[in-house]
Each structure stands twice: as structure tokens, then as C-alpha cells.
LONUKOL-324161 format. One record per residue (C-alpha): residue number from 1; residue in three letters; chain; x, y, z. Coordinates in steps of 0.5 Angstrom, whole numbers, plus 500, padded with zeros to 3 digits. Example, Ala and Ser with C-alpha at 12.3 -4.5 7.8 and 13.67 -1.06 7.14 Angstrom:
BEGIN
- resi, resn, chain, east, north, up
- 1, Ala, A, 525, 491, 516
- 2, Ser, A, 527, 498, 514
This chain:
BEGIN
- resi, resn, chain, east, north, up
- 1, Unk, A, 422, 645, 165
- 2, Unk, A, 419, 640, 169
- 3, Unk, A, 419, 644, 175
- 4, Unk, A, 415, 649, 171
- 5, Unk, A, 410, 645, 168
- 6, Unk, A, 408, 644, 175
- 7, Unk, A, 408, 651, 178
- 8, Unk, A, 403, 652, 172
- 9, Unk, A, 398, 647, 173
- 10, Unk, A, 398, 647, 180
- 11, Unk, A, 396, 655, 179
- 12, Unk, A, 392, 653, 174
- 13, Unk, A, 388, 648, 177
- 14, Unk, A, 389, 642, 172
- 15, Unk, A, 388, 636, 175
- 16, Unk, A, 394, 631, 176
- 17, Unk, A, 393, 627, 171
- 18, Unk, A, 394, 631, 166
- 19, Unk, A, 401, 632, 169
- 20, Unk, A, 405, 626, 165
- 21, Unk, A, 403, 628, 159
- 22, Unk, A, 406, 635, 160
- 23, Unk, A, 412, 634, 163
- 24, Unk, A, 413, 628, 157
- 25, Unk, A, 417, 630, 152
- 26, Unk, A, 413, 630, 145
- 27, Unk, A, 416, 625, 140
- 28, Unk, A, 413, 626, 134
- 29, Unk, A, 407, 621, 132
- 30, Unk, A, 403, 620, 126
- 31, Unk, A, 397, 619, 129
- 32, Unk, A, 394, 627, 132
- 33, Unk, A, 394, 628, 139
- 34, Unk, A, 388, 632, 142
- 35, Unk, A, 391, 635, 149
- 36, Unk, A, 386, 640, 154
- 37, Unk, A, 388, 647, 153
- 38, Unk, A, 390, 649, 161
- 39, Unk, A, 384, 653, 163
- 40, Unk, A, 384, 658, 168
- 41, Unk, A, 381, 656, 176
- 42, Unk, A, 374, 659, 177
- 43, Unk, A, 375, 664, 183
- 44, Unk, A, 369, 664, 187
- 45, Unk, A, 368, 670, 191
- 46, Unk, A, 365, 670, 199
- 47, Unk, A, 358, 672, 199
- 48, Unk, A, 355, 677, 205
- 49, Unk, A, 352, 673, 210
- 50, Unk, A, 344, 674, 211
- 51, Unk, A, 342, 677, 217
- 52, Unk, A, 335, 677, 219
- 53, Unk, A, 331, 684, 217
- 54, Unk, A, 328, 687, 223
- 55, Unk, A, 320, 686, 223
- 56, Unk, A, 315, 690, 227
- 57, Unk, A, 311, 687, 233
- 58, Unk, A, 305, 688, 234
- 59, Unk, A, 302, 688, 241
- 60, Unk, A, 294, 688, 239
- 61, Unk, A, 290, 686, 233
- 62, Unk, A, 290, 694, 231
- 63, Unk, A, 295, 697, 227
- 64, Unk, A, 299, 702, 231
- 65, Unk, A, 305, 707, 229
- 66, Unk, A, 309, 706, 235
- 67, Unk, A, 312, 699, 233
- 68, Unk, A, 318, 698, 234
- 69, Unk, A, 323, 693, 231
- 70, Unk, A, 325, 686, 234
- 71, Unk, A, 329, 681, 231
- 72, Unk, A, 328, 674, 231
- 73, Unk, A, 333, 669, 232
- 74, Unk, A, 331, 662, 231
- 75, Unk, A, 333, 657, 235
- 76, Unk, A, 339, 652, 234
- 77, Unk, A, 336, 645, 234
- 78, Unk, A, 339, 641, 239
- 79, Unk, A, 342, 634, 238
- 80, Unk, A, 340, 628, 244
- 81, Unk, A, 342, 622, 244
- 82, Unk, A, 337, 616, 241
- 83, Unk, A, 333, 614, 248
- 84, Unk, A, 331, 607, 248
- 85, Unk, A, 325, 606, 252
- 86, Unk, A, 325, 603, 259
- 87, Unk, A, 322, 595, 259
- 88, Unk, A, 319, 593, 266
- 89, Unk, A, 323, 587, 267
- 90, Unk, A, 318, 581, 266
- 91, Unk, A, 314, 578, 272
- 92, Unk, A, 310, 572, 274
- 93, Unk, A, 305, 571, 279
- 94, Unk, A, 300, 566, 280
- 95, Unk, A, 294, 567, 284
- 96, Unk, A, 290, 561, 284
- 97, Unk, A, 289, 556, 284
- 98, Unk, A, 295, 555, 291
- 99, Unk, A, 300, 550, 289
- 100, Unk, A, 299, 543, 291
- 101, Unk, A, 293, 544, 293
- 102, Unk, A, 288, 539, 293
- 103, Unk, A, 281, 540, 289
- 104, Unk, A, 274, 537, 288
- 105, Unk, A, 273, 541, 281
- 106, Unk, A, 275, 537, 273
- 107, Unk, A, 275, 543, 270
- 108, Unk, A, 279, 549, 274
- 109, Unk, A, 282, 556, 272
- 110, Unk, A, 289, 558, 273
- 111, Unk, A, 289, 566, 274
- 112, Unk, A, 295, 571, 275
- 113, Unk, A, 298, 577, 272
- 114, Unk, A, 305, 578, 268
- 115, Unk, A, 307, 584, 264
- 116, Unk, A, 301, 586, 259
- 117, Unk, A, 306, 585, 253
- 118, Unk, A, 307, 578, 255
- 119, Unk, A, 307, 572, 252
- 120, Unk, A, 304, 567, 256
- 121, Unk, A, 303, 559, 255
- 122, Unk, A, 299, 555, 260
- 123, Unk, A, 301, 548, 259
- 124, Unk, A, 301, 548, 252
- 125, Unk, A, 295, 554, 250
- 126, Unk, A, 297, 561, 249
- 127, Unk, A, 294, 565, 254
- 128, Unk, A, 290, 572, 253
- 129, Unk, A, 294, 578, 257
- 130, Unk, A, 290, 584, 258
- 131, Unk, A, 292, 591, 258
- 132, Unk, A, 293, 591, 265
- 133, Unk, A, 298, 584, 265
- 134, Unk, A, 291, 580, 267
- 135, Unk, A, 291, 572, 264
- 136, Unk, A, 286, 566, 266
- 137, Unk, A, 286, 560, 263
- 138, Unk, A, 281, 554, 264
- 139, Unk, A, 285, 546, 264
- 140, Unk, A, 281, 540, 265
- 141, Unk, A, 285, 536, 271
- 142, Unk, A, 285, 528, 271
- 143, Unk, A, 284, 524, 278
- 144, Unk, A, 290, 525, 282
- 145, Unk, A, 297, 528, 281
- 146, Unk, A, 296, 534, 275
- 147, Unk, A, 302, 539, 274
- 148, Unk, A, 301, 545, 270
- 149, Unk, A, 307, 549, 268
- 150, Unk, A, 305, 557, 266
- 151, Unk, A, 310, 560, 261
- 152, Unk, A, 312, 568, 261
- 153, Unk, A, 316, 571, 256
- 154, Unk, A, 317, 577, 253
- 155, Unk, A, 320, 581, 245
- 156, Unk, A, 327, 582, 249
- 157, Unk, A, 327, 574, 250
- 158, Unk, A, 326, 573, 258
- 159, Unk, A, 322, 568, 261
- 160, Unk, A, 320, 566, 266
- 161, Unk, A, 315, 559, 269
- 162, Unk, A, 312, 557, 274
- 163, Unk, A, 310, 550, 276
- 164, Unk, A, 303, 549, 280
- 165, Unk, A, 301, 541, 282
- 166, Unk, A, 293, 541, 283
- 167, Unk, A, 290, 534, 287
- 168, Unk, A, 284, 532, 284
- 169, Unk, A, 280, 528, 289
- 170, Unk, A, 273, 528, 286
């Protein structure tokens, strides 16, 4: 009987859970039972598959007779990998003033070029960087010995300083 009953839900297409319940012998209870009358699998039949109709082509704005059909076939979309986008490696170069250079100036400015989306730092100020990676910065010197350290960094972490020593010799 057990065999059976499971052939029958099987093609019938009742869930499995339901399968104790049918497999069970029945004892009589004295509170009603509902049990779901088995109901028949939906059978769905394939469908046709679309094929594009053909469309008349038109070789001027004038209406002609003599159009004949073409079909159109739309293009498979390709999959590409994500590119990252390429970041040039992080550069530093001081142009003036020389390193260990002596001068007569207070006030001198420090001009060089990084990448121009660079954070730099001169001494302890944040530097403007223009479009083309340009930076220039104005510190006041003390009389003898100064170093200044100029700091570039960029989004993905990298950094790079340099460390200049300007003689004030006024």
C-alpha cells in the first residue's frame, strides 16, 4: 500500500509532506481531520518561439514597390570583465629651491610638481595641486639652518616626501 501511495503522489505532484500523512494508518479520532484532496500537476505546453517578422527596407525617404524584406537580428550583449582604471604611480619632484642651498630671502617658495590628484603638505600646510600636478608654497625661514619637509600622498595610500635644507644667511 505504502509503495502506492507514493507512485500516486509522485504523479500527482503532491508535496512531500504531505507523504506521512498518507502513508499512516488512520485511527479513528474524535476531533475531524481535514486532509487536501490530491490534485492534479499543471501541464504546461511549450510555446512557439518569436522569430522576428520581416520588415521592408527603405533605401530613400520616397515610398518605393520594390522593397524587399530583411530580417533584423539584434545584437548579443557581450560581457567584459570590470576594468579598473590605470593610476599613474605617485611622483615627487622638487624645483626650487636647490637642496642645501644658502639664501638671503626670509620668506622663499617651494615649487614642484606631484600627480594632480596628490595631497601635498609643506612642512605643516596643505598645498594646493593644480590640474597639471603644479604646487608652490610660501615658508618663512629663521636665520641659519631650516628643513623643510614636503609630503606627497594619494587615494590608494602611497607617499612620497622629500626633505630640503635652505641656509638663511641674510
Amino acid at each position: 500500500m505504502r509503495k502506492f501511495a507514493v507512485l500516486f503522489l509522485l504523479f500527482t505532484g503532491i508535496s512531500f509532506l504531505f507523504l506521512p500523512l498518507a502513508c499512516k494508518k488512520q485511527q479513528p479520532s474524535p476531533t475531524p481531520r481535514i486532509t487536501a484532496a490530491p490534485t492534479a500537476a499543471p501541464v504546461v505546453a511549450p510555446t512557439p518561439e518569436r522569430t522576428a517578422s520581416p520588415s521592408p527596407v527603405r533605401t530613400s525617404a520616397a515610398p518605393t514597390s520594390s522593397a524587399t524584406p530583411s530580417r533584423t537580428v539584434a545584437p548579443s550583449p557581450s560581457v567584459s570583465p570590470t576594468q579598473r582604471p590605470t593610476v599613474a604611480p605617485l611622483t615627487l619632484t622638487i624645483d626650487s629651491p636647490a637642496a642645501e642651498s644658502t639664501v638671503k630671502e626670509r620668506t622663499i617658495a617651494v615649487r614642484g610638481k606631484s600627480n594632480p590628484d596628490a595631497v601635498v603638505t609643506v612642512g605643516s600646510s596643505n598645498v594646493d595641486v593644480d590640474e597639471n600636478g603644479n604646487f608652490s608654497a610660501s615658508v618663512t625661514l629663521v636665520e641659519g639652518v631650516n628643513v623643510i619637509e614636503v609630503l606627497a600622498s594619494d587615494l590608494s595610500g602611497s607617499s612620497k616626501g622629500q626633505v630640503l635644507t635652505v641656509i638663511y644667511a641674510p
